[in-house]
LOLUMDO-73078 format. One record per residue: x, z, y of N, C-alpha, C in turn. Coordinates in steps of 0.05 Angstrom, whole numbers, plus 32768, in hexadecimal, padded with zeros to 4 digits. Layout:
BEGIN
XZYXZYXZY/...
This chain:
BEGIN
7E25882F7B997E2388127B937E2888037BAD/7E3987ED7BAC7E4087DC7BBC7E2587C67BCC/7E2987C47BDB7E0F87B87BEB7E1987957BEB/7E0E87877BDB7E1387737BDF7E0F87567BF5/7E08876D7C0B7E09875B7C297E2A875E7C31/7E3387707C297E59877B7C347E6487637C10/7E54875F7BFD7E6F874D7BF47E6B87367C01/7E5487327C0C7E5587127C1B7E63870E7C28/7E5B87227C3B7E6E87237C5B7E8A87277C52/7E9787397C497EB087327C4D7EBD87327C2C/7EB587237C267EC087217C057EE3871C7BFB/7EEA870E7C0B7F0D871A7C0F7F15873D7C11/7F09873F7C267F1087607C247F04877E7C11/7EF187717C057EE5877D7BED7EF887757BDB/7EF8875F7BD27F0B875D7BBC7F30876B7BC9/7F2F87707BD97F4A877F7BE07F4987977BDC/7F3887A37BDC7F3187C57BE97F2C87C77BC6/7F1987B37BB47F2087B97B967F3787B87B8F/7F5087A57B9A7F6B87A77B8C7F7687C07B8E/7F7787CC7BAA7F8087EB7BAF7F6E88027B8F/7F5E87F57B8E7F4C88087B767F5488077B52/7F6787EA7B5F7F7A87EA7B477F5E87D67B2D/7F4E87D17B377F2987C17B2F7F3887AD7B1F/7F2D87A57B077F3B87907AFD7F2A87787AF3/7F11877B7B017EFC87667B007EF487577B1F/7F0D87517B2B7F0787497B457EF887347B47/7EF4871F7B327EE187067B2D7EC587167B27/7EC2872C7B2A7EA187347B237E9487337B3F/7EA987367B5F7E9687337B6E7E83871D7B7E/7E9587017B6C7E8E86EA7B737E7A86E77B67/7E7986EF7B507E5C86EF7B307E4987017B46/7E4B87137B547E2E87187B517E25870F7B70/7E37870A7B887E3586EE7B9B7E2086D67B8E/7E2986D07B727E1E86B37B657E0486B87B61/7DFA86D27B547DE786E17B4A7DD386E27B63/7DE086EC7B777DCD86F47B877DC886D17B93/7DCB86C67B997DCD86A87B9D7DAE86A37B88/7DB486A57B727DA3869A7B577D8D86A87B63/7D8F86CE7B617D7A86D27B6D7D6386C87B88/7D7486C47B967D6286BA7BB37D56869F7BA8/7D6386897B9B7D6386737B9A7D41866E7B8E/7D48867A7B767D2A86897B647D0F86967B7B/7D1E86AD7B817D0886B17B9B7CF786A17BAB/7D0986917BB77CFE867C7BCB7CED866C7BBE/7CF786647BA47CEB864E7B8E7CC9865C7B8E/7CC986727B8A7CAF867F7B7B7CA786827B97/7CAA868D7BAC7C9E86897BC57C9886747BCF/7CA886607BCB7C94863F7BD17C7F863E7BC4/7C7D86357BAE7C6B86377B987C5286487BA3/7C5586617BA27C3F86767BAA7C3186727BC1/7C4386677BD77C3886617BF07C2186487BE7/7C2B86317BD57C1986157BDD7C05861C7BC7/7C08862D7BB67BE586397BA97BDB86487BBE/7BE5865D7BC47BCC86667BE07BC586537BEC/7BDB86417BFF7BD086337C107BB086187C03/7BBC86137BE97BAB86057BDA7B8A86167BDE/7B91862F7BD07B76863B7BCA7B6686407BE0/7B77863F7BF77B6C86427C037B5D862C7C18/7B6386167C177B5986027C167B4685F87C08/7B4886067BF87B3285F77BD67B1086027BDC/7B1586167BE97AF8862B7BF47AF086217C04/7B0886167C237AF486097C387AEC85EC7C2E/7AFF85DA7C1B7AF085C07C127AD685C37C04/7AD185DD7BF57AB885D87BE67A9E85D37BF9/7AAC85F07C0B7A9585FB7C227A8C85DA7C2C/7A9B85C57C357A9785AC7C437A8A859E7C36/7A8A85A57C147A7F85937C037A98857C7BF8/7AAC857A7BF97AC2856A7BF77AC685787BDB/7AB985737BC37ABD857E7BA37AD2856E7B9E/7AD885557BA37AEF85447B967B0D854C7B9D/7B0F854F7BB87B26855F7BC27B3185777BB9/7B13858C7BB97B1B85A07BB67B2885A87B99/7B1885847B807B2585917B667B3885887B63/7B4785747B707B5D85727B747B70858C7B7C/7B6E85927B8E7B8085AD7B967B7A85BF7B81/7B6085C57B6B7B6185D67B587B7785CA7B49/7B7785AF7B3C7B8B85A37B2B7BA785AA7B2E/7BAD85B17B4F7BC585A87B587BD585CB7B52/7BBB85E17B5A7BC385FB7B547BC786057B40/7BB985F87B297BBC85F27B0A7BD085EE7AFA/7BDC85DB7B0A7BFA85D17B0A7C1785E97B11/7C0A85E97B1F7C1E86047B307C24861A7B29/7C0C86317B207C0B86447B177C18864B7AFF/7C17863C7AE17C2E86477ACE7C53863E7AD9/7C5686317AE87C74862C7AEE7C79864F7AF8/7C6786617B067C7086737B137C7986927B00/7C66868A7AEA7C7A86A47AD07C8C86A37ACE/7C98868B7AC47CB986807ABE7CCE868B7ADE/7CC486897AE77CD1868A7B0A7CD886A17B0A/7CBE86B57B0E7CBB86CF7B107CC986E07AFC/7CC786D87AD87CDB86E57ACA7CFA86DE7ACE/7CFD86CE7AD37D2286C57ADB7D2686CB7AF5/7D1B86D47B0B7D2686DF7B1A7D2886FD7B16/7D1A870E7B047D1887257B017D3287247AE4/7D38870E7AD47D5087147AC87D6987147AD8/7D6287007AEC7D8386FA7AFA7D8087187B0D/7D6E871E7B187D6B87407B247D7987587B0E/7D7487597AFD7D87876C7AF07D9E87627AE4/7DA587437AE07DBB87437ADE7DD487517AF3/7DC687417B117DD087517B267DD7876A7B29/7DC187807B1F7DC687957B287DDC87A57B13/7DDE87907B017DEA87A37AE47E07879D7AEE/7E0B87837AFC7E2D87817AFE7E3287917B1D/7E1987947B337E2487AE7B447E2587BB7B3B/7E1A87CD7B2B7E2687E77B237E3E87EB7B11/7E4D87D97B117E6A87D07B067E8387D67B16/7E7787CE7B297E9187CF7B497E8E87E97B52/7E9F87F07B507EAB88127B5A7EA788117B79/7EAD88217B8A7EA7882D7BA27EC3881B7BA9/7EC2880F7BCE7EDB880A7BD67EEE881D7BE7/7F0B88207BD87F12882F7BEE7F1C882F7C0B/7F1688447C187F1888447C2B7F37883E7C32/7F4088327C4F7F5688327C597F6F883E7C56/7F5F88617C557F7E886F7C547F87886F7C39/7F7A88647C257F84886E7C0B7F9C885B7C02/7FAB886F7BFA7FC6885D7BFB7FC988497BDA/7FD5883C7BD97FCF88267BC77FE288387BAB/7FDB88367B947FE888447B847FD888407B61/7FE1884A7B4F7FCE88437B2C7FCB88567B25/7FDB88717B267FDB88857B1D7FE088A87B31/7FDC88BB7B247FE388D77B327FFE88DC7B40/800B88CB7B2F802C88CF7B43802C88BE7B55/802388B47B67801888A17B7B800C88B17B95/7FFC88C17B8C7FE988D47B9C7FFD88E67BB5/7FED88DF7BD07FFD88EB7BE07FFE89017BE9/801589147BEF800D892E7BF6800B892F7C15/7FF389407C1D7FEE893B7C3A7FF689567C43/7FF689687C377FFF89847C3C7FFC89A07C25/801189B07C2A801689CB7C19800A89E27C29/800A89F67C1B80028A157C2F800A8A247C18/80108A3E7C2880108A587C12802C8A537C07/802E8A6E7BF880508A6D7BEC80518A737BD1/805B8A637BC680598A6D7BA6806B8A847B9F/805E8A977B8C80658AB07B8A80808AB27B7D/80848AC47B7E809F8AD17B6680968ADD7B55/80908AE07B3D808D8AEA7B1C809D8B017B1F/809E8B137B1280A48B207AFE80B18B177AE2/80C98B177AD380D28B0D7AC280CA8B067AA9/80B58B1F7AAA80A38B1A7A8C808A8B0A7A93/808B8AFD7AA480708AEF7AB280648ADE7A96/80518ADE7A9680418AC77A7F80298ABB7A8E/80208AA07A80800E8A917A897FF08A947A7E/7FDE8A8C7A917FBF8AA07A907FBB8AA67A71/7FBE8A917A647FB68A967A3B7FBD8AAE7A37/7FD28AB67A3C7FE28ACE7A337FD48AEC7A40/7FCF8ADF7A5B7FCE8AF87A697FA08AFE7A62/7F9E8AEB7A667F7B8AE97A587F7F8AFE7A3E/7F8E8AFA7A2A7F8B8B067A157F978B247A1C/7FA68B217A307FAF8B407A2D7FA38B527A3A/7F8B8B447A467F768B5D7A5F7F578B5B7A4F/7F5C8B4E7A3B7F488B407A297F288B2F7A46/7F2E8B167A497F1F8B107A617F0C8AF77A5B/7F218AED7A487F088AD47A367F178AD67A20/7EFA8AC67A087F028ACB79F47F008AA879EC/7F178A9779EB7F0F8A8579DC7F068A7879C4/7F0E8A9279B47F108A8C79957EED8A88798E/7EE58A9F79977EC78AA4799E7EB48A8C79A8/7EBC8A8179B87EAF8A6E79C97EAF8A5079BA/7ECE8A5379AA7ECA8A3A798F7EC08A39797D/7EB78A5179707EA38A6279627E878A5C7965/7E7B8A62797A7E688A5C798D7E538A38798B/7E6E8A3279997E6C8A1379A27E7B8A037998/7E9B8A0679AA7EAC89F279947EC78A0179AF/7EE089EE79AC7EF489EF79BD7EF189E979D9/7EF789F879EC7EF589EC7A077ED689F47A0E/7ECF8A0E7A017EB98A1C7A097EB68A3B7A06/7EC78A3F7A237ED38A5B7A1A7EBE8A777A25/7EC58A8D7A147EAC8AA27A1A7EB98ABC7A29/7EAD8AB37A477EB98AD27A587EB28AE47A54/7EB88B027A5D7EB88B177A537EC68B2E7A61/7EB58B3E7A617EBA8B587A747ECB8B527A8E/7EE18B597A967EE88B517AA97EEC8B367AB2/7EF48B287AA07EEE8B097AA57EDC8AFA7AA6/7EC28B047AA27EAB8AFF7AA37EA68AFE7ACB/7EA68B1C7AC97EA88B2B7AE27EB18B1E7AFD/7ED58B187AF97EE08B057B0C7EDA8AE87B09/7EC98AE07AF87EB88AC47AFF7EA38ACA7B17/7E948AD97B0B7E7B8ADC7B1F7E808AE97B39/7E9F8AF77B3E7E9F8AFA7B587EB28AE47B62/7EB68ACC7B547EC78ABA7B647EA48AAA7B65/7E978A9D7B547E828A8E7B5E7E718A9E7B79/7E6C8ABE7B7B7E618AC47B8D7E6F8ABE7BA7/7E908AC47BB17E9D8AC27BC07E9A8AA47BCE/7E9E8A957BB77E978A857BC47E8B8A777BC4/7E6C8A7A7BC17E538A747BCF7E538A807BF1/7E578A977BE67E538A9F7C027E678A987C1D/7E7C8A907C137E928A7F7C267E7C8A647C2A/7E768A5E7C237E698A3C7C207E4C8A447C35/7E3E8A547C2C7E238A617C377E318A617C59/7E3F8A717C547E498A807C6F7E4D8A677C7E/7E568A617C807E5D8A3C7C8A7E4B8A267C8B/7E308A2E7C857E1B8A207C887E0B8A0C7C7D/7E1E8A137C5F7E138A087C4C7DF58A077C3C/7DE98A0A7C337DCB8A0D7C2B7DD48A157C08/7DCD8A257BFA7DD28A237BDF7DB68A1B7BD7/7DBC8A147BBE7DA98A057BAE7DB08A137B8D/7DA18A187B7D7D9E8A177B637D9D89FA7B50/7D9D89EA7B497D9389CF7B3A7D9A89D07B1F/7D8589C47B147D7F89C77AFB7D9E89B47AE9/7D9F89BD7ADA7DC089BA7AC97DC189A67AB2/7DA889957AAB7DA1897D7AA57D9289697AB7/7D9F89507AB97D9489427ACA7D8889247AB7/7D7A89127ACB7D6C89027AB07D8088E27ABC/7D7888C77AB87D8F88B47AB27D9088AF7AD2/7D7B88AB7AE47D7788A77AFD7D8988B47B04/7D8788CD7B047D9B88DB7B1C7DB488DF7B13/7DBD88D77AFB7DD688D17AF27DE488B37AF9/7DCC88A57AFF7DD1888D7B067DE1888B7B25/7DCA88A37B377DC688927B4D7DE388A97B59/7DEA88C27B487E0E88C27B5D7E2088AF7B52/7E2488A67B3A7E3188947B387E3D889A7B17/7E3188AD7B0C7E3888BD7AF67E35889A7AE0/7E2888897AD77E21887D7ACC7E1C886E7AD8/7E2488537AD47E2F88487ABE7E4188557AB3/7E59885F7AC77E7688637AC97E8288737AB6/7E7188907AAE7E7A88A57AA47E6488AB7A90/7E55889A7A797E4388A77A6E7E5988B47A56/7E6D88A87A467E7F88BA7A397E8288CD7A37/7E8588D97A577E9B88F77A5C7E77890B7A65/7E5F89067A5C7E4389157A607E42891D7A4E/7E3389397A467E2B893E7A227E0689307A30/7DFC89277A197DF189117A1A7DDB892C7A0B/7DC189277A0F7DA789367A077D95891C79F9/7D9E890E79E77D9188FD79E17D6B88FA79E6/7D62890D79DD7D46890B79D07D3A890379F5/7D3E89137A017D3189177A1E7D4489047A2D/7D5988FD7A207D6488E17A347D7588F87A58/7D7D890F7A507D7E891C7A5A7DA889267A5B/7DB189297A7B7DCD89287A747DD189407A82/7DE289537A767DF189727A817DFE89607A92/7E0B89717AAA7E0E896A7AC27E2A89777ABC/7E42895C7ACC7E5B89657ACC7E6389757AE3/7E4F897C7B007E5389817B0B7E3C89887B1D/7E3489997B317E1F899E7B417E1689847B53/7E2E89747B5B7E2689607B6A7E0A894A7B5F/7E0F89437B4A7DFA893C7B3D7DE3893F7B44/7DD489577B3F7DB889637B3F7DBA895E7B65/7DCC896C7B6B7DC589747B8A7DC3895C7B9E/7DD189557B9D7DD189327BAC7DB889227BAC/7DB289277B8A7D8889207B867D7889267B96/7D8489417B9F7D6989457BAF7D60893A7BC4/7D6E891B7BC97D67890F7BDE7D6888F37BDC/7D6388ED7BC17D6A88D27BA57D4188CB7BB5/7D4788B37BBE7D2E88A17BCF7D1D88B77BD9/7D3288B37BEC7D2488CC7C0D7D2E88B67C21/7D1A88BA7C327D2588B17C507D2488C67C63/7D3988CE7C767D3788E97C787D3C88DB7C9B/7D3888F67CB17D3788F17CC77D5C88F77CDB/7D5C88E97CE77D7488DF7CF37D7F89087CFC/7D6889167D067D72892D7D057D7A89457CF6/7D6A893B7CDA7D6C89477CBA7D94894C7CBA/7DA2893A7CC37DB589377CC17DD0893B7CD2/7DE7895A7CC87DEC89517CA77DD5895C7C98/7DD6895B7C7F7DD489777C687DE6897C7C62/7DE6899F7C547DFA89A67C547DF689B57C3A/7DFA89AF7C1F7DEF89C17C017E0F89CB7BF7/7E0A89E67BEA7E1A89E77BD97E0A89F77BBD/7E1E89F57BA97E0D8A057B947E2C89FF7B7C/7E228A1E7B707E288A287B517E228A1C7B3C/7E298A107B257E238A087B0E7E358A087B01/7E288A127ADE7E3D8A087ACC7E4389ED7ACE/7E5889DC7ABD7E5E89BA7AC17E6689BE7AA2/7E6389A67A9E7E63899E7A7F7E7089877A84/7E8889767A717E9F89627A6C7EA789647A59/7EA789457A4A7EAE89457A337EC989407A33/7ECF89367A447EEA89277A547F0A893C7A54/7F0689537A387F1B89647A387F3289537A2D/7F4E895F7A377F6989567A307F67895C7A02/7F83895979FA7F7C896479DD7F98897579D5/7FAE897079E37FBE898779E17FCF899079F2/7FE6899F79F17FF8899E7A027FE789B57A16/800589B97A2B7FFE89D67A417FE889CD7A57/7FE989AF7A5E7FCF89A57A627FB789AE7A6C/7FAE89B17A4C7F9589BB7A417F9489D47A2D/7F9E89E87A3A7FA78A057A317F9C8A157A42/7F878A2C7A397F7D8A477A447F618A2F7A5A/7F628A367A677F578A2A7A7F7F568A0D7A90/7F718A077A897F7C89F37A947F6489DF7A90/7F5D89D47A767F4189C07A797F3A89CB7A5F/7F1389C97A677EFA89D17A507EE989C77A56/7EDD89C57A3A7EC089B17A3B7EA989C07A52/7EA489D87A597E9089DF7A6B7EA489F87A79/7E9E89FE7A977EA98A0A7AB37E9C8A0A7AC3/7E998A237ACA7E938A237AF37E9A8A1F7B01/7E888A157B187E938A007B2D7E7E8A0B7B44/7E8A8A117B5A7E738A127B797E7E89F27B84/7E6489E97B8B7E6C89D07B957E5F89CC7BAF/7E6689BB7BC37E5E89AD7BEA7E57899F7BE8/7E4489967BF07E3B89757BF07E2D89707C0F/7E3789617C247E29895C7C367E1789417C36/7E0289347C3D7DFD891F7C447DFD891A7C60/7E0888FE7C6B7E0C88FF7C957E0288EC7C93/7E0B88F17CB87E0C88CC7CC47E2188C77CB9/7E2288A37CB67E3788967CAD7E4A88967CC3/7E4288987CD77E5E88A57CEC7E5F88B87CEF/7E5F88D07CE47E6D88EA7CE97E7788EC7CCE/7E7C88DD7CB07E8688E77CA07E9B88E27C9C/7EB588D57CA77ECE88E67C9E7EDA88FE7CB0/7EB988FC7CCD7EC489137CD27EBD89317CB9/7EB289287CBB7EA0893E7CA47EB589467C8D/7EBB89327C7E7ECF892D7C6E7EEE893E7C74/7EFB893E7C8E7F0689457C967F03896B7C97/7EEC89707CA47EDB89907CA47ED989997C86/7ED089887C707ED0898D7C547EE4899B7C51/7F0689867C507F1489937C4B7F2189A37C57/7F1D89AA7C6D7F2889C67C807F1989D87C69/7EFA89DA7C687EF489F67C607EFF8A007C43/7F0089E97C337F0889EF7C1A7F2E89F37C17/7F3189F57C2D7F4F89FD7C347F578A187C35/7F3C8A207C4D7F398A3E7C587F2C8A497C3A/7F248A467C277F188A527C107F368A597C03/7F408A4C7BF87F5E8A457BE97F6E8A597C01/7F708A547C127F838A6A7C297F7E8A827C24/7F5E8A8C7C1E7F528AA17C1D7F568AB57C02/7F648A9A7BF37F658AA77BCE7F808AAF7BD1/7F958AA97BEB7FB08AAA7BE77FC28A9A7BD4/7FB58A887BC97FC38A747BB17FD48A627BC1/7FEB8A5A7BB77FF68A447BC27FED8A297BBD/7FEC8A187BD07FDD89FA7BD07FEC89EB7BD8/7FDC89C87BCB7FEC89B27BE37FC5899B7BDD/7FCD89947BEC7FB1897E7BF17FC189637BEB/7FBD89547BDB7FBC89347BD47FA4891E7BDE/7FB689057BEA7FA088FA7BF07FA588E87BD2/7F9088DD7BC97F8488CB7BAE7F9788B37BAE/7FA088A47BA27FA688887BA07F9688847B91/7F9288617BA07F75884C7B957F7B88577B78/7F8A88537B647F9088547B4C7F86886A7B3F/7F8388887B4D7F8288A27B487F5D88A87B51/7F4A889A7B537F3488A47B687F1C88937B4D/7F0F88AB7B5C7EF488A47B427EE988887B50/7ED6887E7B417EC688717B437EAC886F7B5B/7EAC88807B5E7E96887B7B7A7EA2888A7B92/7EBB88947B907ED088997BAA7ECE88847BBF/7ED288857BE27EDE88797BEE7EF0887F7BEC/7F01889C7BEE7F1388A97BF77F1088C77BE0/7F2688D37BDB7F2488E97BD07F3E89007BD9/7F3D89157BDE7F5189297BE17F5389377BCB/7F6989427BBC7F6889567BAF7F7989697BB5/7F6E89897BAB7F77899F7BB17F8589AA7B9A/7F9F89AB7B937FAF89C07B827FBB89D57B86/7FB489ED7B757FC38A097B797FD68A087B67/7FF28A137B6D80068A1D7B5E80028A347B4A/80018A297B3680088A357B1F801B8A427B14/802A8A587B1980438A687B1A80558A677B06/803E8A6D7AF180418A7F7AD0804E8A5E7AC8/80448A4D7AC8803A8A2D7AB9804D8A1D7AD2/80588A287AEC80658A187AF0806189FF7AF7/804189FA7AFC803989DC7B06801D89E27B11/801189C87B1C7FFF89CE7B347FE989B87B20/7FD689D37B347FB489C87B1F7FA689C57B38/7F8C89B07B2A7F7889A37B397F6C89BC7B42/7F5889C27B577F4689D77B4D7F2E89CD7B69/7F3089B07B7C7F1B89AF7B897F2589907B88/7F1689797B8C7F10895F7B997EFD89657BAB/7F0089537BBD7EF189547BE27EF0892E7BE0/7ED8892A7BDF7ED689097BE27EC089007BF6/7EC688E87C017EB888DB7C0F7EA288BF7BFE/7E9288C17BF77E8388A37BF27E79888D7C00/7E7588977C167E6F88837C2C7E59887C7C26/7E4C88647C1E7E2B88647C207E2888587C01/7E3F885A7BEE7E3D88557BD67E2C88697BBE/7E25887B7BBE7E1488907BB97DF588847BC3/7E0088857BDB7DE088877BEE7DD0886B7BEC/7DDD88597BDD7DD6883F7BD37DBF883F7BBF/7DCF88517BAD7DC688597B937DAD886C7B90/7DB4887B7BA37DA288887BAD7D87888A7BB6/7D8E88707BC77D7488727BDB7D6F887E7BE8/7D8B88877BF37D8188A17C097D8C88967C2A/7D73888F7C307D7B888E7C4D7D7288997C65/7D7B889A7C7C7D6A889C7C987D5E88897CA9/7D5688977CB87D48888A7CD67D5988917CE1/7D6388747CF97D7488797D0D7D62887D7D23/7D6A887A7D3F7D5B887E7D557D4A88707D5E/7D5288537D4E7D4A88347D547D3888317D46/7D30884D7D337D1B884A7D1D7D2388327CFF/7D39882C7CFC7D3A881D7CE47D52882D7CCD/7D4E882C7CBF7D5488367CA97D6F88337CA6/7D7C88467C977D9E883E7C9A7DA888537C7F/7DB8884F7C6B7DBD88507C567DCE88747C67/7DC8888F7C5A7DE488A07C607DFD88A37C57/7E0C88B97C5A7E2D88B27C4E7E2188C37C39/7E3688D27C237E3688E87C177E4C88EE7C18/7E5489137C137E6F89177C0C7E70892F7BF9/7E8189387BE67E8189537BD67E9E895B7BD7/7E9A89707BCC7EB7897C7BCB7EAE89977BB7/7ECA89A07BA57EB689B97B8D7ED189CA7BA8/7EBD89E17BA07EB889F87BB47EBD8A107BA4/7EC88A1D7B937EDD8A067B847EDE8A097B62/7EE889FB7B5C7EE58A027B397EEF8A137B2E/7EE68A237B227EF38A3D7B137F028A3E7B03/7F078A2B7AEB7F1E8A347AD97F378A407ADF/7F468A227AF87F5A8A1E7AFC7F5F8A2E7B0D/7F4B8A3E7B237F508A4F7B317F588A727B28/7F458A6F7B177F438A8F7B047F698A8B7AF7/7F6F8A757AE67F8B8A737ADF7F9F8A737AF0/7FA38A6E7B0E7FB28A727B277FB68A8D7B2D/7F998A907B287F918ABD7B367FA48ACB7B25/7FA28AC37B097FAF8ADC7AF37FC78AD17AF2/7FCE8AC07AEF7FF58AB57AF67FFB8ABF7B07/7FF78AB67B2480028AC37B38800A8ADE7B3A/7FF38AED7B3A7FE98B017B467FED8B1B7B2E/80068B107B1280048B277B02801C8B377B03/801A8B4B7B0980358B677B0280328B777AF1/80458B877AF180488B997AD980358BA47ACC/80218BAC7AE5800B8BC17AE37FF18BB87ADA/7FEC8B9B7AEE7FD38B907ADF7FD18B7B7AF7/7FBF8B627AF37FBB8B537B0B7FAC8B587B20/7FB78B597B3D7FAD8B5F7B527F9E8B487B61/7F888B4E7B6E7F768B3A7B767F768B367B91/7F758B1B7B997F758B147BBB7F5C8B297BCA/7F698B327BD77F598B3C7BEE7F3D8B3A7BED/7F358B157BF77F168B157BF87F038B1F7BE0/7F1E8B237BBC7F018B247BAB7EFC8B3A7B9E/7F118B557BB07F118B697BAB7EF38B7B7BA9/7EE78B727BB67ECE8B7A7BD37EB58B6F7BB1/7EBF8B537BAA7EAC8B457B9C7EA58B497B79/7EC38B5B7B727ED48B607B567EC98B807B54/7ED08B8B7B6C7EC98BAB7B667EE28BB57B69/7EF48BA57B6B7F118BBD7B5D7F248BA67B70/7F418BB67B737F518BA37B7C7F668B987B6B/7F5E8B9D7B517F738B8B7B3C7F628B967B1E/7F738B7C7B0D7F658B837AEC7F798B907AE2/
């Protein structure tokens, strides 16, 4: 959430940094400018007021003490007077207070500088490639094909089950999930990450406070009775754990990562798209989340995506990193990178990590701040990045990596798989 001391101060350049965001309510930041205006205005009103009954009452005790009864029932008369004006006060500033806070939580995160101005994915800039995309084999087929022919998930099963876009792994595919989530945890661990477990329903607060809701209650499966939301992602839960903390200037960074299923309602509906892996209602995801100083986070940001580079280097997949256009970037983004692997079989390149910066838009929401040295309080950055998501990755491994004989596995997950191919 946007701090409404920065729309005061520079309210031209807010409303610029929303045009880059492609925002199409640029008259909302003046509304809550007006709001907050209404609010103080109200404030002050009920704090005058409050002040000249104390000051009254308190006068009213030393006139009795003097014997001055005429005076003093005067000033009772006068506090008499005073005291119902201050309900009316007190409820309208507590309406114009949530009016306020309902239209901040409207304004998206601003972006940062480097993000290049753009509406859509073909806009997005490429900052760099690695790795070489393979050569096939002639009879090469794409993961659907090749899933069914080592039998590795079963989707029919999983629609059966649940519904579409909830697919059920199995024996070996089961297998090379849990040695890609172990692999890389322990890449993440190794690097000084902290893992965490977090619970895989979260309640409206902490859906509120990364930024999940307002924005995205649609794309949540929703737990009505307990008011309770499956988590699209680990960041969620984990970031909480520091949802109204004030933490100490040396606490910092943190450094969490963690495993979870993710749940999204937000699937495609046909086409190669949304075929085999490509997108499903629930997936595994290892995800990074640091919290910093607000000055070391694009260095941080920067280190994010080195490591989740060296992960992808380590799978041997071919990559390119995109930086976001305003047009292309979630909602509580300053800045966003994304990471795509080449897809051989399919011939096109899939998501399979975002690396983002929020800057103190999270930590707004949050309430999560530090102590500086000066001893006063100061809002932190946040940053995440998935570490990395599995579908898209598992569908890169078996494209790539299939020959005659059977698919052969990168190096690092030989060690983690048991075997050096399926």
């Amino acid at each position: 959430m946007l701090q409404v001391s920065v729309l005061r101060e520079k309210t031209d350049w807010v409303k610029e940094r929303l045009s880059i965001k492609n925002f199409g309510n640029i008259n909302l930041v003046d509304e809550i400018i007006s709001l907050d205006d209404e609010r103080k205005k109200l404030q002050t009103e009920f704090d005058s007021i409050q002040s000249k009954i104390n000051a009254a009452s308190k006068n009213i005790g030393a006139l009795m003490a003097q014997g001055k009864k005429e005076e003093a029932e005067l000033l009772k008369n006068e506090v008499a007077s005073l005291k119902p004006t201050l309900e009316p006060l007190k409820a309208k500033a507590a309406e114009t207070d949530i009016a306020l806070q309902n239209a901040l939580v409207q304004l998206p995160n601003l972006p940062n500088e480097r993000v290049p101005k753009g509406k859509s994915a073909e806009e997005n800039e490429t900052v760099r490639e690695g790795g070489t995309k393979p050569t096939l084999p002639e009879n090469a087929v794409p993961h659907w094909d090749l899933i069914k022919k080592y039998d590795l998930i079963d989707f029919e099963t999983g629609a059966k089950i649940t519904g579409s876009g909830f697919p059920l792994y199995k024996g070996k595919g089961a297998k090379l999930q849990r040695a890609l989530v172990q692999y890389f945890l322990d890449f993440n661990t190794d690097a000084g990450y902290t893992e965490y477990i977090p619970p895989y329903l979260v309640n409206e607060s902490s859906a509120y406070a990364t930024g999940q809701l307002p924005d995205k209650e649609g794309q949540m499966y929703h737990a009505t009775e307990d008011n309770f939301y499956l988590i699209p992602t680990a960041e969620v839960p984990v970031t909480n754990i520091y949802r109204d903390e004030i933490l100490k200037e040396t606490d910092l960074p943190l450094k969490l990562t963690a495993h979870s299923p993710c749940f999204r309602r937000e699937a495609g509906s046909f086409g190669k798209d949304v075929r085999g892996l490509n997108r499903v209602h629930q997936f595994e995801k290892v995800e990074i989340i640091q919290i910093v100083h607000p000055d070391k986070s694009y260095e941080v940001l920067d280190e994010m995506i080195l490591h989740v580079e060296k992960l992808i280097q380590s799978l041997e997949l071919p990559y390119r990193i995109l930086r976001l256009c305003g047009g292309d970037m979630s909602f509580t983004s300053a800045i966003t990178y994304d990471f795509e692997v080449y897809s051989a079989a399919q011939e096109r390149w899939l998501e399979v990590s975002s690396v983002s910066n929020f800057e103190s838009f999270q930590a707004n929401r949050l309430k999560c701040r530090f102590k500086n040295t000066d001893g006063k309080t100061q809002l932190v950055h946040t940053l995440n990045g998935s570490s990395l998501a599995l579908p898209r990755i598992m569908a890169a491994l078996l494209e790539n990596n299939q020959t005659e004989n059977g698919i052969l596995l990168p190096e690092v997950l030989q060690r983690y798989f048991g075997a050096k191919a399926i």
